[in-house]
N, C-alpha and C positions, 0 to 999 in steps of 0.2 A: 504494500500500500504506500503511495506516495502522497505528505501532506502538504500543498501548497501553501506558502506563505501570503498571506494577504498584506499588501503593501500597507495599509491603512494599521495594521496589527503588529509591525515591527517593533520590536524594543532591544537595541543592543544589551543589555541587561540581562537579556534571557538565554547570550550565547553563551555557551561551556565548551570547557575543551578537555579533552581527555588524552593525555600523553601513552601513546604505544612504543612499541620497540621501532618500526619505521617512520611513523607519522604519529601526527597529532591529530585525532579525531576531531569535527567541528560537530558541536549535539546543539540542539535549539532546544528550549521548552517550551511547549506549547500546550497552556490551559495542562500543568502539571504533566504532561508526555513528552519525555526526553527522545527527540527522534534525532538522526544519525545526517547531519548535514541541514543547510538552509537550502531549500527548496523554491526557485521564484519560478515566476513566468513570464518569460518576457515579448514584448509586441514592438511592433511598427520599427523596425533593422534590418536592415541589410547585411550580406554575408555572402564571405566564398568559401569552398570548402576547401580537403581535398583528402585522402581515404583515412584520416585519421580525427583531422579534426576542421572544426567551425570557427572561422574569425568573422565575428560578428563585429560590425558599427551599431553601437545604439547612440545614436549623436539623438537621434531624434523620437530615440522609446521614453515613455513617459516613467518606466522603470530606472532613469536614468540617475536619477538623487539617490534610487534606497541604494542601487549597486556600489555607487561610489561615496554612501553612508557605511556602508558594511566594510569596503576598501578602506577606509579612514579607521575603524574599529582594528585592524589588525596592525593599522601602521607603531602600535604602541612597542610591536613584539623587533626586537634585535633582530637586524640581517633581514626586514619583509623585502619583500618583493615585488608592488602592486600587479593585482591581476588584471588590474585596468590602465591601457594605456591610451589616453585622453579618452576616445569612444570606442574602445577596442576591446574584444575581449577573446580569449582564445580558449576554443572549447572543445575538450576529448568527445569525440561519439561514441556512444553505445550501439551496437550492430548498426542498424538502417535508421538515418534521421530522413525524416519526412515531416517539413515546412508544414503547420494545417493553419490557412486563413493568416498568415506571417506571423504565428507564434509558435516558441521553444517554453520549452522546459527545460530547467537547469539545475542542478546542486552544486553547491559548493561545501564537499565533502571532507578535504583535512587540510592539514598544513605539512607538507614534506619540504624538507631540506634536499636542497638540489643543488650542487657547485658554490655549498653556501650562504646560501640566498635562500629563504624562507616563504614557498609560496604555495598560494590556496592547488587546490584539485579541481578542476570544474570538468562535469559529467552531462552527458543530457541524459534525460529520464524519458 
């Protein structure tokens, strides 16, 4: 089951992290259910692919303050990495992504250290 996050119902306050031997889990609480990544949905961007992953522009999704609220929220951690770069976001697929009506789904699922550098996971759903 995937739970969407409703833009209107964000609260950085409710994100937790849970440290593993490779990554850092990202858990949200929602209405006391600790679920496993933030969960958004995002509309109206543009995007190229290519067999791995989606570089999305949301210059112009209305999703475009919480993303780059939630970016702000990790920049506190030593070594980040933003996963956003100005409207840019780069994002692993899962098997077959299929555009419905120009919306994705997306998680931002942990924090892995990479060359260093401290950055989120983003997944489509």
């Amino acid at each position: 089951m995937d739970l969407i996050l409703k833009e209107s119902s964000f609260d950085e306050s409710q994100i937790k992290l849970k440290v593993g031997k490779k990554c850092t889990k990202i858990l949200y609480n929602i209405a006391s259910i600790l679920v496993i990544g933030i969960s958004l949905k995002i509309t109206d961007f543009s995007y190229v692919e290519n067999d791995n992953f989606i570089f999305m522009n949301i210059e112009k999704s209305p999703q475009l303050s919480l993303v780059q609220k939630i970016d702000t929220y990790f920049h506190k951690f030593k070594n980040y990495h933003s996963f956003i770069d100005k409207y840019h976001i780069k994002v692993k697929k899962h098997n077959q992504y299929y555009p419905i009506n120009e919306t994705i789904y997306i998680t931002l699922n942990n924090l892995k250290e990479i060359n260093h550098k401290l950055k989120v996971q983003i997944f489509t759903i």
